[in-house]
N, C-alpha and C positions, 0 to 999 in steps of 0.2 A: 868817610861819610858818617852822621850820627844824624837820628831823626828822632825828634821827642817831641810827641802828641799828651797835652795834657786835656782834659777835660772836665767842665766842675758843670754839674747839673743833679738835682733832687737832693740837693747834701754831700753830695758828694764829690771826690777828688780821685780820679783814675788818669796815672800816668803810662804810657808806653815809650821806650827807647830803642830803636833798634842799631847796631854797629857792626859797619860792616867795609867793603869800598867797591867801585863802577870803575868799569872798563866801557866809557860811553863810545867807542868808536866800534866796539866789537859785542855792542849790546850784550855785557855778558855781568852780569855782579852775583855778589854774595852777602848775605846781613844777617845779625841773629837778634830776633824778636822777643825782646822781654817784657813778659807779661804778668802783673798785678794780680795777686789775689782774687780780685773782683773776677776775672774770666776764670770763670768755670770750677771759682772756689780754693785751684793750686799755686795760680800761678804760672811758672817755668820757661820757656825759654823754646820759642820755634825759629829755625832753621830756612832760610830760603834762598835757594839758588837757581841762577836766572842764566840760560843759554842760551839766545836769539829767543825764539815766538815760544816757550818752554818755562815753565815755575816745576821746578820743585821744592816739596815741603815735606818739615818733616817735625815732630809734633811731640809734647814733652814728655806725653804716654808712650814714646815710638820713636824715638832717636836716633837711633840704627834703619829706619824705615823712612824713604822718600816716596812722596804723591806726586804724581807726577800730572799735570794740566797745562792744558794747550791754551794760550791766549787769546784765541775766538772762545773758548769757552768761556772764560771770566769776564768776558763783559755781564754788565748789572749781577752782579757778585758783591760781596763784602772784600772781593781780592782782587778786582779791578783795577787797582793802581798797584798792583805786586811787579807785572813786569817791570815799570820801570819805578824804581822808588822814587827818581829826581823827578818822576814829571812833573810837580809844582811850578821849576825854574821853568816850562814854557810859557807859565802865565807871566809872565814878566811883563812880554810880550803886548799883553791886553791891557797894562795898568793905565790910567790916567789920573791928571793932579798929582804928577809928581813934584817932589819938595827936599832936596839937598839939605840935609839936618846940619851934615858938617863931619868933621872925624871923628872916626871911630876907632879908638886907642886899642881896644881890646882882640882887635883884628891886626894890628901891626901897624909899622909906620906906612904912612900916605894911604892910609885906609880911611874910606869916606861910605857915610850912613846916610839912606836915601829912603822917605816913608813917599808912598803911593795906595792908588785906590783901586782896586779891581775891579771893573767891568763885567758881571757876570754875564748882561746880552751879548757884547761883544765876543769876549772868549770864544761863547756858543758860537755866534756867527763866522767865528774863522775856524774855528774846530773843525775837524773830520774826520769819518769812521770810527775806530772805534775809540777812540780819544774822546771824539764828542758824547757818542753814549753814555761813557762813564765821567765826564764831565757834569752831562745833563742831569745824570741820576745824582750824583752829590750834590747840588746846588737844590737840589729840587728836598733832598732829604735834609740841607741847613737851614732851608727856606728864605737863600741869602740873596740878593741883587746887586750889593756892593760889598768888596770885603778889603778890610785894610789891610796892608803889609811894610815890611821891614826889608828892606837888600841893605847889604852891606857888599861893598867893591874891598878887593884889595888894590894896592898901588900901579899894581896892573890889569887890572878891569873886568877880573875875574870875580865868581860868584862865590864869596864864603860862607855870607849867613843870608836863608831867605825865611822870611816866618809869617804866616797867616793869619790873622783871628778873626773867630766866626760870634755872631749871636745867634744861639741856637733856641730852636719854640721853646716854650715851656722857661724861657728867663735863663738858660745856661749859655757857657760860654766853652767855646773850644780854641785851642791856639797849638797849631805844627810848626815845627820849627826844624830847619835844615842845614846842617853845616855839614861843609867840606876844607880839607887841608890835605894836606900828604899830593899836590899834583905833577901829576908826571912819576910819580909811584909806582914799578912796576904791576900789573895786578894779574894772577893766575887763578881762572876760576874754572874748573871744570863740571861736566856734569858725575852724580855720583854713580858707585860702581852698579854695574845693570840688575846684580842681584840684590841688592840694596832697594831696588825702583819698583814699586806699587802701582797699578793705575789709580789712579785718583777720583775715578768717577763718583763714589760714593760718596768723598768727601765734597764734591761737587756738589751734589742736591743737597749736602747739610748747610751749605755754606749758600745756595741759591738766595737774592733778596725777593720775596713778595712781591705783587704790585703794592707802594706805596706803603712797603717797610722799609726796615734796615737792616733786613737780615742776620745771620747770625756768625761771629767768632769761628774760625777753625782752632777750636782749643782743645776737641773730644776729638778723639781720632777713630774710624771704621772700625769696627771688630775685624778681630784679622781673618781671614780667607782660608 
């Protein structure tokens, strides 16, 4: 799985990719988050590994160090969609006006490209718990109601490429984009070793959004304890 979030607003152009793969049947993945100059001036490269209702992370200043956070906590967080990186593919779900572009070669043979429109009232209205909180709060911080998107099928009707794009206030523009391959790929993720595991709280309130912010980057890591 590979996920690359670009984003152009005020002059600027900040890309994120993270690579990593999901074990969706046993809620369990792994991805490493690389990150652009622009956060927090270095750069480098966070770590996140996902074990049922569980994130840990671990942070470029602190490599060897995992945070560890419960997923009732990151609701309205800037890390809200950490547990599951795929959740994008449930909006699929909510699209309307969809429109069968036609093949798409670069996914493989009997691969077909399909543009749709997202329903942001919708969504909401099927959403629940903490899916929709952290649903509500993104939509509300793009300030979007409809958002278009990209699926791509393979020949077997599976999901390889799904991708977003946003008009963001202020005249910017955001676009996520999500690919998978390798399926059916064994996948072994474990949690890391116990003395490796930090609690995470601190990095919690760094990471807390406002009301009617956007919170901030986990890029600085707690002073150590």
């Amino acid at each position: 799985m590979t996920i690359t979030n670009r984003t152009r607003l005020g002059g600027q152009d900040i890309a994120t990719t993270s690579r990593g793969a999901v074990d969706f049947a046993g809620h369990r993945a792994r991805y490493m988050v690389e990150l652009p100059a622009q956060f927090g001036g270095t750069g480098g490269s966070i770590m996140q590994i996902v074990v049922g209702e569980t994130l840990y992370m671990s942070l470029p200043q602190q490599p060897e160090v995992y945070f560890e956070l419960a997923s009732k906590d990151l609701v309205g967080t800037a890390l809200g969609s950490s547990l599951d990186p795929a959740s994008g593919l449930d909006l699929v779900s909510t699209r309307t006006d969809v429109r069968e572009v036609g093949p798409e070669p670069t996914a493989g043979k009997g691969a077909g490209r399909f543009e749709a429109t997202l329903d942001v009232a919708k969504t909401l209205e099927e959403a629940s718990g903490d899916a929709k909180a952290v649903l509500r709060q993104s939509f509300a911080q793009l300030g979007a109601t409809r958002v278009p998107m990209i699926v791509v099928l393979d020949e077997q009707g599976r999901i390889v490429r799904f991708q977003q794009d946003y008009e963001l206030p202020g005249g910017g523009t955001s676009t996520n984009l999500v690919e998978f391959s390798a399926f059916g790929a064994p996948v072994d993720v474990q949690a890391p070793p116990a003395d490796q595991v930090r609690d995470g709280g601190e990095l919690l309130a760094a990471i807390r959004v406002p009301p009617g912010g956007r919170g901030t980057g986990p890029t600085t890591a707690p002073s150590p304890s």
